[in-house]
ZANU-877428 format. One line per 10 residues: number of its first residue (from 1); their letters; for each residue x, y, z of N, C-alpha, C. Coordinates in steps of 0.1 Angstrom, whole numbers. Layout:
N
NUM	a	X Y Z X Y Z X Y Z; ...
This chain:
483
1	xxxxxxxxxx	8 -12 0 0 0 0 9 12 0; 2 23 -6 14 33 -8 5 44 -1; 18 51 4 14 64 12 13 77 1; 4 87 9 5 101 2 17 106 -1; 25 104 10 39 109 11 52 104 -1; 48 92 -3 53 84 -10 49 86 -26; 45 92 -31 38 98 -45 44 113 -44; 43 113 -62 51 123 -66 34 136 -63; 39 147 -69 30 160 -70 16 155 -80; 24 150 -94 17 148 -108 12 136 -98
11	xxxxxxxxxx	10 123 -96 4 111 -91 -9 118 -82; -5 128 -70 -11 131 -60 -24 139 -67; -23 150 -77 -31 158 -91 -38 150 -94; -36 136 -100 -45 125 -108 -55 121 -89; -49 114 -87 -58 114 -81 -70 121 -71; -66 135 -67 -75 142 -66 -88 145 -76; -82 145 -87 -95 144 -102 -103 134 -103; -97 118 -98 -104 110 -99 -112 111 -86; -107 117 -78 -119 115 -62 -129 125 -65; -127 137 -75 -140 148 -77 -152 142 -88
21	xxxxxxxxxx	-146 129 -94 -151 123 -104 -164 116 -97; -152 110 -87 -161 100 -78 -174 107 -66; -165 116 -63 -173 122 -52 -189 128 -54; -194 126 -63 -210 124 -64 -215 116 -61; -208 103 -62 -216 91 -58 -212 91 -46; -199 88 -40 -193 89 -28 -202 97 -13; -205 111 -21 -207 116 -9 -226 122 -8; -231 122 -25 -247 124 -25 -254 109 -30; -246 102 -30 -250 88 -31 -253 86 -51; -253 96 -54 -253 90 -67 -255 82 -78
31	xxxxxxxxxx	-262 74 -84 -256 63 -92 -242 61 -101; -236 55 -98 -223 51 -108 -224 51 -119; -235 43 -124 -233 43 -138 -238 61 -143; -246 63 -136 -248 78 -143 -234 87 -138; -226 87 -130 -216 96 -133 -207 87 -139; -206 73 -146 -196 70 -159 -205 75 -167; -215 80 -175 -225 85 -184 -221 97 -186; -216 109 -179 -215 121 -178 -200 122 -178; -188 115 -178 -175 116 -177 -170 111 -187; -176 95 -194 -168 93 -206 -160 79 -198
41	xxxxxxxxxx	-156 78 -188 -152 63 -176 -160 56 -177; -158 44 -183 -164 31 -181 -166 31 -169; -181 21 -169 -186 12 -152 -177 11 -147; -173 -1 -156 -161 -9 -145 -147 -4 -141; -142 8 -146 -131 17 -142 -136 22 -130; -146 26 -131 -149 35 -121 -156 28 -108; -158 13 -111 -165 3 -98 -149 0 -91; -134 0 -100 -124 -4 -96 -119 5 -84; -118 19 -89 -113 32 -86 -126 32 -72; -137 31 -70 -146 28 -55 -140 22 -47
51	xxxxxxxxxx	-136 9 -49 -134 -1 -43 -120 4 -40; -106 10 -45 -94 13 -43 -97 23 -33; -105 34 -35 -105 46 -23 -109 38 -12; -123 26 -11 -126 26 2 -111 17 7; -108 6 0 -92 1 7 -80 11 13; -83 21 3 -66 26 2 -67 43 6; -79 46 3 -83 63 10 -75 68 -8; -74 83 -8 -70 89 -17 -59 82 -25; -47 77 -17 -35 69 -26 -42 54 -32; -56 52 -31 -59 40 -39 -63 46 -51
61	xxxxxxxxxx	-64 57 -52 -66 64 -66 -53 65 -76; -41 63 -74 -32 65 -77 -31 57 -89; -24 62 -101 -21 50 -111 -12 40 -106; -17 25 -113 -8 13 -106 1 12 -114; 11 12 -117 28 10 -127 27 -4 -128; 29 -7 -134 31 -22 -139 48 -28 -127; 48 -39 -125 57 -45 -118 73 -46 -132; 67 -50 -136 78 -53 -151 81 -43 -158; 77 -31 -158 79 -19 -167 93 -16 -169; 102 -16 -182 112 -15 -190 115 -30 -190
71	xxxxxxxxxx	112 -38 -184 119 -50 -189 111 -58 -197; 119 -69 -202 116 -82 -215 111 -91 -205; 96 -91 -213 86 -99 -206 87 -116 -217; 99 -117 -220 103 -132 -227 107 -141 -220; 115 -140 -205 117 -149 -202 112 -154 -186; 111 -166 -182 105 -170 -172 111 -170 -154; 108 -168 -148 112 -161 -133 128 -170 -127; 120 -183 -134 131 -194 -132 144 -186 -143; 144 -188 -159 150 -188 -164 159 -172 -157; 155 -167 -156 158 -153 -150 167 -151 -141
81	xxxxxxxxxx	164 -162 -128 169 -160 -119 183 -173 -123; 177 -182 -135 197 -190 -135 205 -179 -143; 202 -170 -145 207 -157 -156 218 -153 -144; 207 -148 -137 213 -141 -126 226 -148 -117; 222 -158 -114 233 -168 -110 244 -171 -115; 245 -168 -130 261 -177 -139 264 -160 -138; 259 -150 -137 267 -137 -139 273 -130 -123; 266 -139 -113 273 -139 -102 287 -141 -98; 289 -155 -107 299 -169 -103 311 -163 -100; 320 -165 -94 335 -159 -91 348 -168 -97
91	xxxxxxxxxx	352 -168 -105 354 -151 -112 344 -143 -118; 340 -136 -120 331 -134 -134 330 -141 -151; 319 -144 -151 321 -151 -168 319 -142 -177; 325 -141 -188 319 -133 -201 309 -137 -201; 305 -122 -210 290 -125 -210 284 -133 -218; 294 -135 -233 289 -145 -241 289 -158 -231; 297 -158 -225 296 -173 -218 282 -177 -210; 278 -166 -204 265 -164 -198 254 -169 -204; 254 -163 -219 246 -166 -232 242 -178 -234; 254 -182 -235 255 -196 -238 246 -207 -230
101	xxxxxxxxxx	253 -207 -218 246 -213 -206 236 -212 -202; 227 -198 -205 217 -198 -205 206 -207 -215; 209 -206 -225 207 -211 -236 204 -228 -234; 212 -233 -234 214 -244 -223 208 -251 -213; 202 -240 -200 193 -246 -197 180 -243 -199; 177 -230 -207 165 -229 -216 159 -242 -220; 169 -248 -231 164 -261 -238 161 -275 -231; 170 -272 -217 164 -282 -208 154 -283 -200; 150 -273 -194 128 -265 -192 125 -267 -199; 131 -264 -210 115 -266 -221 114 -250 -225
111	xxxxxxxxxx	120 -238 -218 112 -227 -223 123 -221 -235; 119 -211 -244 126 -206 -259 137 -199 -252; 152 -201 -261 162 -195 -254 162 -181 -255; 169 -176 -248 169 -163 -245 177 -155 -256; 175 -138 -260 185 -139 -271 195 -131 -260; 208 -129 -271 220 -122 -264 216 -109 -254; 206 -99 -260 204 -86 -254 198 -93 -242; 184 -99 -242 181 -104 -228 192 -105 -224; 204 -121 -222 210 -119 -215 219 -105 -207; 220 -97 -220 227 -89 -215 223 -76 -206
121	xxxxxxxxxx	205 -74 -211 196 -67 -199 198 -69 -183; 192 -85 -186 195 -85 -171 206 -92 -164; 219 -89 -166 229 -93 -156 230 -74 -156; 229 -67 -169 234 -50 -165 223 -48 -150; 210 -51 -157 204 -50 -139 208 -52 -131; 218 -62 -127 217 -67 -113 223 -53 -104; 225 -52 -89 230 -39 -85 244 -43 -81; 247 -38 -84 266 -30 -83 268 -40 -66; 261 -35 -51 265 -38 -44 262 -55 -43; 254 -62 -46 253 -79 -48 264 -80 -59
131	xxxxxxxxxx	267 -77 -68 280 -80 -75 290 -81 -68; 294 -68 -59 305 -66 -50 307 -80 -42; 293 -80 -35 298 -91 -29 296 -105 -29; 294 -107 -40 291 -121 -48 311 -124 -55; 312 -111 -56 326 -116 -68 341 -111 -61; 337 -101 -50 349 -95 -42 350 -98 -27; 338 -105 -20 340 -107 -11 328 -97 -1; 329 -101 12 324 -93 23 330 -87 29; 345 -86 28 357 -73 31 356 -61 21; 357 -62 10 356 -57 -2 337 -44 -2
141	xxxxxxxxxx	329 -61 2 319 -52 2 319 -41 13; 321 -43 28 319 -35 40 329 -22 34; 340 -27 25 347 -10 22 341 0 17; 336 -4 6 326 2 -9 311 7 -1; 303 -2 8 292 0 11 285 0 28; 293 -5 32 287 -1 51 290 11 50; 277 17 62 281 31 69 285 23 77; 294 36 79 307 45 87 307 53 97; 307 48 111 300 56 117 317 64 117; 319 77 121 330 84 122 331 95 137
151	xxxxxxxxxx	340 89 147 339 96 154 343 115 154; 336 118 155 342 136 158 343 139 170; 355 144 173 357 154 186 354 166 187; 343 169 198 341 183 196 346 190 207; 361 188 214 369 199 215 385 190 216; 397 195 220 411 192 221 408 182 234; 418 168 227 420 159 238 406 153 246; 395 152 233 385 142 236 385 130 231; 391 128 221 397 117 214 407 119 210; 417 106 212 428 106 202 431 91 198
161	xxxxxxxxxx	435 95 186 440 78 176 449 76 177; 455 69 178 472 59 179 471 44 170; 482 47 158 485 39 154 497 37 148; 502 25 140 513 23 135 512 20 115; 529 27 114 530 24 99 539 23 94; 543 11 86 556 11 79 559 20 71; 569 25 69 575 39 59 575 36 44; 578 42 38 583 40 25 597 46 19; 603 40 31 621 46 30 625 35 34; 637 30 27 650 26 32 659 31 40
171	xxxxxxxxxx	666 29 54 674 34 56 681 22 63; 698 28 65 706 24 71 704 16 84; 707 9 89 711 6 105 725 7 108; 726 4 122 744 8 126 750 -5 121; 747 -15 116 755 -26 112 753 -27 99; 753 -14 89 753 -16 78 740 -18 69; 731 -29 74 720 -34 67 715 -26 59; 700 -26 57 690 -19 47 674 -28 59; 671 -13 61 654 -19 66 645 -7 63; 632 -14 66 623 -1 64 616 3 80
181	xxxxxxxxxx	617 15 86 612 15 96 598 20 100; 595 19 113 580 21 120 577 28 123; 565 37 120 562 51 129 550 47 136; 552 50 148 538 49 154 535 61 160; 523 69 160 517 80 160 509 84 170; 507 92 176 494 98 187 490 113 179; 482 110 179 468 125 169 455 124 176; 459 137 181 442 147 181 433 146 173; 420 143 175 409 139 164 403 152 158; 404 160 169 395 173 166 407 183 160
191	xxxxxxxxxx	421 184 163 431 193 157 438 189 146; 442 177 148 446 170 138 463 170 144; 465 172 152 479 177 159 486 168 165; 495 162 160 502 150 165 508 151 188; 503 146 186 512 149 203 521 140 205; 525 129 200 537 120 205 538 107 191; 549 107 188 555 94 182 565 86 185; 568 80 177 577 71 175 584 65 166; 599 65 163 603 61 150 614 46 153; 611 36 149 620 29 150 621 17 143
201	xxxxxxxxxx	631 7 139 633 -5 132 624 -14 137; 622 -13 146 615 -25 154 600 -32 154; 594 -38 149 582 -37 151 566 -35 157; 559 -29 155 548 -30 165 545 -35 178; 548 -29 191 545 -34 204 541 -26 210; 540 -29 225 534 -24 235 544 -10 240; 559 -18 239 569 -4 244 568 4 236; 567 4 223 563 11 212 552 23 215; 543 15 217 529 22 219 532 32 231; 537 24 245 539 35 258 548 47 251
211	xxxxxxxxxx	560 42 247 569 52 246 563 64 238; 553 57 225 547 71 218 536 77 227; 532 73 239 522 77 246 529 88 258; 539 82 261 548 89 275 549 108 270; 556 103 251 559 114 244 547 127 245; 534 115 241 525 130 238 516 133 247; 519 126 265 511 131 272 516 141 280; 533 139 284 544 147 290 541 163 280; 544 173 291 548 184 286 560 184 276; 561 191 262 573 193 255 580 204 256
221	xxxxxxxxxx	592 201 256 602 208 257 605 218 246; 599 218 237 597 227 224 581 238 227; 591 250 227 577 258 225 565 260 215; 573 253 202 562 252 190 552 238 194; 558 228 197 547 224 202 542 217 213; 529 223 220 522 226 231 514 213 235; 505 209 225 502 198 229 505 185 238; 498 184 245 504 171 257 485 173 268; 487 157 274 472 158 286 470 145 284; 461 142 291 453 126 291 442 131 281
231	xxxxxxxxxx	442 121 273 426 125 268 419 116 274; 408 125 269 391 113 276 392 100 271; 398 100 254 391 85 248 405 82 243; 412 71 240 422 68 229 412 57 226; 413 60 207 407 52 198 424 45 190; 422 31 190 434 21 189 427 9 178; 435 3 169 430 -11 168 431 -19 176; 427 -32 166 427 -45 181 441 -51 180; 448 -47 172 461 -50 173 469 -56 190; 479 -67 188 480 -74 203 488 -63 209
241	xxxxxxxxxx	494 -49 207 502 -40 217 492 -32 220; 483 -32 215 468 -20 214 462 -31 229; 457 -42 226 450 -47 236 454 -56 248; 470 -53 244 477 -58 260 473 -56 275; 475 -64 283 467 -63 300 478 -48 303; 488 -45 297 497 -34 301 488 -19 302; 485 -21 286 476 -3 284 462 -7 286; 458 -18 295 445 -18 295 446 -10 311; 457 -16 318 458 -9 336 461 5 331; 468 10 324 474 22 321 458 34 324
251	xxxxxxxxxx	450 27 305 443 34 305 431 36 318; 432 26 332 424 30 341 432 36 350; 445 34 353 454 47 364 448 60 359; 451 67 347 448 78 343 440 83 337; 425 74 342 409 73 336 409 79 325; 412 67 314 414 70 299 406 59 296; 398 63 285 391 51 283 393 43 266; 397 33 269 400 24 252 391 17 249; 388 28 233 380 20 227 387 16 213; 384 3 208 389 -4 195 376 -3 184
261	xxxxxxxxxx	386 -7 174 379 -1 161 372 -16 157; 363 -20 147 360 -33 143 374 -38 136; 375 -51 136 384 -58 123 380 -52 115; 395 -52 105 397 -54 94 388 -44 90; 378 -32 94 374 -20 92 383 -5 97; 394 1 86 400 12 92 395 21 90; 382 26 84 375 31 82 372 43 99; 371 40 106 369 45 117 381 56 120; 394 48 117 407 59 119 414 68 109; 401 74 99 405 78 87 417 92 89
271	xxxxxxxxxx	416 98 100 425 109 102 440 108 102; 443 95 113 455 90 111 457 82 100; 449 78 92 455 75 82 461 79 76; 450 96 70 457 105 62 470 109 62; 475 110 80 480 115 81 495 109 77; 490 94 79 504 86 74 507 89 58; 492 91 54 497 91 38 506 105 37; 503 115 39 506 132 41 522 126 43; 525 120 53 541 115 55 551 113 45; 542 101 39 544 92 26 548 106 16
281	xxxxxxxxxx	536 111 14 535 123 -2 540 133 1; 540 140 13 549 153 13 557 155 24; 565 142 28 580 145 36 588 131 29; 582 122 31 594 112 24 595 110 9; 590 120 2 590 116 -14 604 122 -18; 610 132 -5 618 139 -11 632 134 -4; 635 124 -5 648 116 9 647 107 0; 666 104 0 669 91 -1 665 87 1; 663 65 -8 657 57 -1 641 52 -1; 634 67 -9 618 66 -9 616 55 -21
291	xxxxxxxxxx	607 47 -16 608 35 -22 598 36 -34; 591 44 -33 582 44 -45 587 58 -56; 601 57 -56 602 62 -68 616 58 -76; 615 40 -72 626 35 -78 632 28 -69; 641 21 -71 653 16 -59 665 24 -59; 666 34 -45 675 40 -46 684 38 -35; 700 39 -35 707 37 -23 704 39 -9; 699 37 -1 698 44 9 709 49 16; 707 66 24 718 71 27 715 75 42; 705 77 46 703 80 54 697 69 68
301	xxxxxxxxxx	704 76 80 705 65 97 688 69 102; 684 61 107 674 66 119 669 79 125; 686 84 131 685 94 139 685 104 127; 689 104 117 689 119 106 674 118 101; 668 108 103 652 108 98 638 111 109; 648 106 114 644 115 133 642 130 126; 653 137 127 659 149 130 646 156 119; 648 152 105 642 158 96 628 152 98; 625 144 101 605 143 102 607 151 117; 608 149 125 608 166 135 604 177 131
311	xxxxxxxxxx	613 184 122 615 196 115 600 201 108; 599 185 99 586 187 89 574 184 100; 574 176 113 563 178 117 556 194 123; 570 200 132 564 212 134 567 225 130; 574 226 120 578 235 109 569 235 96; 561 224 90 553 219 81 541 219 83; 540 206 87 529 196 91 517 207 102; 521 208 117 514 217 125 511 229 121; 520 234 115 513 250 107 511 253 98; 505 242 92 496 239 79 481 240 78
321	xxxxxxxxxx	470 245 78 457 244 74 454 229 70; 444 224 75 439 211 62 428 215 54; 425 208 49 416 207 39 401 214 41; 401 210 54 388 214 61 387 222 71; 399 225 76 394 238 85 402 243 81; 398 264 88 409 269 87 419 273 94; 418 267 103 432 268 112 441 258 113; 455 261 117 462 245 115 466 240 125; 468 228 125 464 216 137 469 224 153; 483 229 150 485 235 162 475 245 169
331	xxxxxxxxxx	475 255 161 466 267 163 453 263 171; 444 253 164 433 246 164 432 238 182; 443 231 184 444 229 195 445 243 207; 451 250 204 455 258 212 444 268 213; 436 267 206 426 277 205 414 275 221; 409 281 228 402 282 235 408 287 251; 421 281 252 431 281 259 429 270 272; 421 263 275 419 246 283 429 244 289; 431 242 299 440 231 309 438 218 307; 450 211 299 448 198 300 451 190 310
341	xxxxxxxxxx	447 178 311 449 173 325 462 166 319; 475 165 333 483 158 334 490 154 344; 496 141 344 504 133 358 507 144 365; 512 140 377 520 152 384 529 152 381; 537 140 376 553 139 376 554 132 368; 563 131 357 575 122 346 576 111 353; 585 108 362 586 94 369 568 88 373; 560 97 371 543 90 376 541 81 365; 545 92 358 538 85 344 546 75 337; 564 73 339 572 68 332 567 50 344
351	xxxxxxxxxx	562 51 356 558 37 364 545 29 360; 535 41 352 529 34 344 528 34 329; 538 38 320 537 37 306 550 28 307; 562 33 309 574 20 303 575 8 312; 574 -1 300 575 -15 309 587 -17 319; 586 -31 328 595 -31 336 605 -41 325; 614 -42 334 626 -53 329 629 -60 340; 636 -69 338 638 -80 352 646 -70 361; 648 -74 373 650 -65 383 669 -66 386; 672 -58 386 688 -53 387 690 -56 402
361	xxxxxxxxxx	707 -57 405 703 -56 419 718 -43 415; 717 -39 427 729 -24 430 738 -31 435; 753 -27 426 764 -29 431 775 -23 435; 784 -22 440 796 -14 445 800 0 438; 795 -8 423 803 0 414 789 8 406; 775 8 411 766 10 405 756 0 398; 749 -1 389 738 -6 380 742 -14 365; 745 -23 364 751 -26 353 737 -31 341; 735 -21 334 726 -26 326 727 -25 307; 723 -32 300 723 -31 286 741 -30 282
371	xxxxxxxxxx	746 -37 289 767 -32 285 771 -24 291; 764 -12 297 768 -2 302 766 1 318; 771 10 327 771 5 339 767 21 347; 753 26 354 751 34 356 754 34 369; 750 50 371 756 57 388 746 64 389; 745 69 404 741 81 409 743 79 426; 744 86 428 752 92 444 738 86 456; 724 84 449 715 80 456 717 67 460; 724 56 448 727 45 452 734 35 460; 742 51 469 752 46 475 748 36 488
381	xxxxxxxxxx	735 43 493 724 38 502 716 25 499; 722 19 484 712 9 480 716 -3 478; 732 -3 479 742 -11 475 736 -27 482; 734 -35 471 728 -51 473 714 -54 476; 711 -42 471 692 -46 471 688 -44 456; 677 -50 455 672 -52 442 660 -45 437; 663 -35 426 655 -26 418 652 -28 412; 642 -20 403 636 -19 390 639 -9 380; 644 -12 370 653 -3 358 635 -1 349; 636 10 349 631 17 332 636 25 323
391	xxxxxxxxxx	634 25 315 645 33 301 637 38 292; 642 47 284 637 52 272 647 48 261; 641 38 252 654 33 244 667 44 237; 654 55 231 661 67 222 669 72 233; 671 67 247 681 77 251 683 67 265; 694 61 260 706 49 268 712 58 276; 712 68 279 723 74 289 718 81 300; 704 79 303 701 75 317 692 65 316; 687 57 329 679 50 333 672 58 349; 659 47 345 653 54 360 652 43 369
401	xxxxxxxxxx	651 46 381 656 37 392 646 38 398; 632 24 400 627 24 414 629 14 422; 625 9 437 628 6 446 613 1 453; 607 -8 451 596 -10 460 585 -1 451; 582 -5 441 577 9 428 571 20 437; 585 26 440 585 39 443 601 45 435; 597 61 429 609 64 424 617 66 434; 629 62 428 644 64 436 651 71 432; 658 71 418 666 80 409 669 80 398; 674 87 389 679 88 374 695 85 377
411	xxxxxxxxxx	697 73 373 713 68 369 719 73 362; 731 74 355 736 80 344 747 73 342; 747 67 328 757 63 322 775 74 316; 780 72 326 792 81 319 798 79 306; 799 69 303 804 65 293 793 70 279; 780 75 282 765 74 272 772 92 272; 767 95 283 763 109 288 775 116 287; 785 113 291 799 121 293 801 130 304; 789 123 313 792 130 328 799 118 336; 806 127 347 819 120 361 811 124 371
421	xxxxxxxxxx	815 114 381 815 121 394 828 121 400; 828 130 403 839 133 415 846 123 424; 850 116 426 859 108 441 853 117 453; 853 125 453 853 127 465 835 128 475; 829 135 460 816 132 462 811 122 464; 815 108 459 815 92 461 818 93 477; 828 98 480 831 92 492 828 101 504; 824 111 500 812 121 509 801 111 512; 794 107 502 785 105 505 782 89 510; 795 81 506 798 66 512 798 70 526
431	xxxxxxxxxx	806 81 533 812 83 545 800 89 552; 790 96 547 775 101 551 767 86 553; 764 79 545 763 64 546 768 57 557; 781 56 560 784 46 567 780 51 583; 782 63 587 777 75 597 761 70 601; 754 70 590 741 67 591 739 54 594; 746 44 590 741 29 594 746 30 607; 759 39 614 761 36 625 756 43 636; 751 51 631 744 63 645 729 47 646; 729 43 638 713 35 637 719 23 646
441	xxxxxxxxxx	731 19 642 734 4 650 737 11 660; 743 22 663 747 25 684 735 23 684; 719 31 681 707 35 687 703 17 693; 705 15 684 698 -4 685 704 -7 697; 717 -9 696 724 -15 707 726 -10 721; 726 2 725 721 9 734 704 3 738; 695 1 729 684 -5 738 688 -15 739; 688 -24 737 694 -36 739 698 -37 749; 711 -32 754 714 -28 766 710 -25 779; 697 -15 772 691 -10 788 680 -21 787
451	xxxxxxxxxx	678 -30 781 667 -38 783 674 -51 792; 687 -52 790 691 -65 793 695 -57 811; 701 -49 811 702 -43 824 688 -45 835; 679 -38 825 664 -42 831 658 -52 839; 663 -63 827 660 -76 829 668 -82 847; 679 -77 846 689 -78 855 686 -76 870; 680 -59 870 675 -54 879 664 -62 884; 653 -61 879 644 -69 882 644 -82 886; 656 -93 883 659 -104 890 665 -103 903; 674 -91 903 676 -86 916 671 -83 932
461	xxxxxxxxxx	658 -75 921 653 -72 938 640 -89 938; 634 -91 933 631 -102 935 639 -115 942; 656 -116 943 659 -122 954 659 -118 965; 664 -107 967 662 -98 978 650 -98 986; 640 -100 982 625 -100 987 620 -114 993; 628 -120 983 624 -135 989 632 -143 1000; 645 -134 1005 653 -142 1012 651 -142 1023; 659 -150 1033 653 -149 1051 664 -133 1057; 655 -134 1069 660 -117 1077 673 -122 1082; 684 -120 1079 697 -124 1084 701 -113 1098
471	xxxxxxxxxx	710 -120 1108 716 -114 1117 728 -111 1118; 732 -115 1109 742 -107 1108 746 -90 1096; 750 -83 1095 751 -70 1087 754 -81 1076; 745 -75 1064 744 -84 1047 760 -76 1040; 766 -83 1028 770 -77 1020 765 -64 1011; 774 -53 1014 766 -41 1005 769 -47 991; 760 -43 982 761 -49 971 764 -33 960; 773 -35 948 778 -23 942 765 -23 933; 762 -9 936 751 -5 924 757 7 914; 748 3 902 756 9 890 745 26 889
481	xxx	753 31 880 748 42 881 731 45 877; 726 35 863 716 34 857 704 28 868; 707 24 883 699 24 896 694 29 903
């Protein structure tokens, strides 16, 4: 049944004429046949067009379209639908081949074969998206044809995406090789403004993910860019560093909430995508090594690719306009002026974003970790107990030191860093040390003392109380001062 709403203007016209046609019988009772007498409408058009109003109200007046209109009324529902089926098949068949086959089992029904145009009418009918997914699949199809739902942020650090991408550069390693390396990303959904990455040979993980997370939630040390806070939401794939038990505790210490995207649908994280493509087409097309414009030597280390995607992120990239707004990512964040929320402290944050590593113990000589052997003057107090090392890989020349996960100190590699300590400072502070364990051992042993004296006294006069009244003058007995 078709609604008013559902009809064009011209449909809605026609039938108003036919209800003024009707409406003498309808509403003064009329005879029918005398108003088909006076209109030139057959009886029985107009007994049809009765019978439609009282079913259908004014849209039963409507002209009825034929169900088959433009199509070849030659072949049969059956024959039709094996049409439909051989132009499905995967791969796709020529269409002559179609022809054919149809043909084929025409002569086996019994009904007249079809000619070539039929066939070729109706496989052109069938719709685009049942082809899709008859011949490309149900990944293929959800690309082309599901909505999308798309999150928007409607202000700074209500959502942010984090993801990972292989480059399209060769570069060097320190032993010579040829690899291609990993960027993994943190972006603002609403600025577009990267707050923290990551560049390295390594592949996709969890330290990966903290480290590019430590980067963009910490304050930066660069005035150009400002960006840093917890956001409300990180949107992540289901990737296994994305849905580790690690950033799942993370994301509830710093009430952050993770949400994941469907499989194998990236549709959701279209921003960071672009943003990897933007990488791809307007910072690496122009560097040794870009792989999509030839095989070229590669010349360039990690750290020089560091240095220059830096440069292009906030020299470029941040004070760029996109497409769609007009401000650029930086600006855009900064705009309203917000306090974002963040840790109290670097070490807060570094206990729950970088992983642990097996536990060190403190030695004479300091921390011996990754080849190298760290100090700090805090450790002199720590010597043969057992800690916990965290690191930031990009920078081996300190480590952080907790103790019962509480912070202790920042070690420092001299040999990394090219800082000394002093001898004398060492031994300031060994000799401060050794002072302290012993002011603690007199304290101890002094009670000790007066407890055992205690003990003493009190067995004392308890003989004394119990003995018989002697007549003779007793021995004076020496008493000690603490009497």
């Amino acid at each position: 049944m078709q609604t008013l709403t559902a009809i064009s203007d011209t449909e809605r016209k026609l039938a108003l004429e036919r209800f003024r046609l009707l409406e003498p019988h309808l509403q003064n009772g009329r005879e029918l046949r005398s108003v088909s007498e006076g209109s030139g409408v057959s009886f029985r058009t107009l007994q049809r067009w009765v019978a439609n109003y009282k079913r259908d109200g004014l849209a039963g007046l409507v002209r009825k379209e034929r169900i088959d209109v433009g199509e070849r009324r030659v072949t049969s529902p059956r024959l039709r639908e094996a049409i439909e089926g051989l132009a499905l098949e995967k791969p796709p068949l020529p269409l002559s081949s179609v022809h054919r086959q149809a043909k084929q089992f025409a002569e086996i029904i019994g009904e007249p074969a079809p000619s070539y145009w039929i066939v070729r009418d109706i496989v052109h009918s069938l719709p685009n998206d049942l082809r899709t997914l008859a011949q490309q699949g149900s990944r293929r199809f959800g690309e082309l044809n599901d909505l999308v739902h798309r999150r928007e942020a409607s202000r700074p650090n209500a959502l942010w995406q984090a993801d990972h991408t292989q480059l399209d550069i060769i570069l060097l390693r320190e032993d010579g090789t040829e690899g291609r390396p990993w960027l993994t990303a943190v972006i603002d959904d609403y600025s577009r403004s990267v707050a923290g990455y990551f560049l390295g040979f390594d592949p996709p993980s969890s330290l990966r993910t903290s480290l590019a997370m430590r980067q963009a939630i910490w304050r930066k040390s660069d005035p150009h860019w400002q960006i840093c806070g917890i956001p409300d939401v990180l949107y992540v794939d289901d990737g296994a560093d994305f849905i580790s038990k690690h950033l799942e505790q993370v994301a509830v210490d710093l009430k952050m909430r993770l949400v994941f995207s469907t499989p194998g649908k990236p549709q959701g994280r279209g921003k960071i995508e672009r943003f990897f493509r933007t990488v791809n087409e307007m910072f690496l097309c122009d560097l040794e090594g870009y792989t999509r414009r030839g095989r070229r030597k590669p010349t360039l280390t990690i750290d020089q690719l560091e240095q220059h995607f830096r440069t292009f992120l906030l020299e470029v990239y941040q004070r760029t306009p996109t497409a769609d707004a007009d401000l650029a990512p930086a600006a855009r964040w900064e705009e309203g002026g917000f306090l974002p929320r963040v840790p109290d402290s670097l070490e807060q944050l570094d206990l729950l974003l970088i992983e642990e590593v097996r536990p060190r113990r403190v030695r004479r000589d300091g921390i011996h970790f990754q080849g190298f052997r760290y100090i700090s003057l805090t450790l002199a107090a720590y010597v043969g107990e057992d800690v916990t090392v965290r690191f930031d890989p990009r920078d081996m020349a300190e480590i952080r030191v907790f103790f019962k996960d509480r912070f202790l100190c920042r070690a420092i590699s001299a040999e990394i860093a090219g800082e000394t300590f002093e001898l004398r400072d060492i031994v300031r502070v060994r000799n401060s040390r050794r002072r302290e364990l012993k002011s603690i051992l007199d304290s101890r042993q002094k009670t000790v003392e007066a407890l055992i004296q205690l003990k003493k006294g009190q067995s004392i006069e308890r003989t004394r109380i119990s003995a018989p009244a002697a007549t003779t003058p007793a021995t004076r007995i020496k008493r000690y001062r603490n009497e």
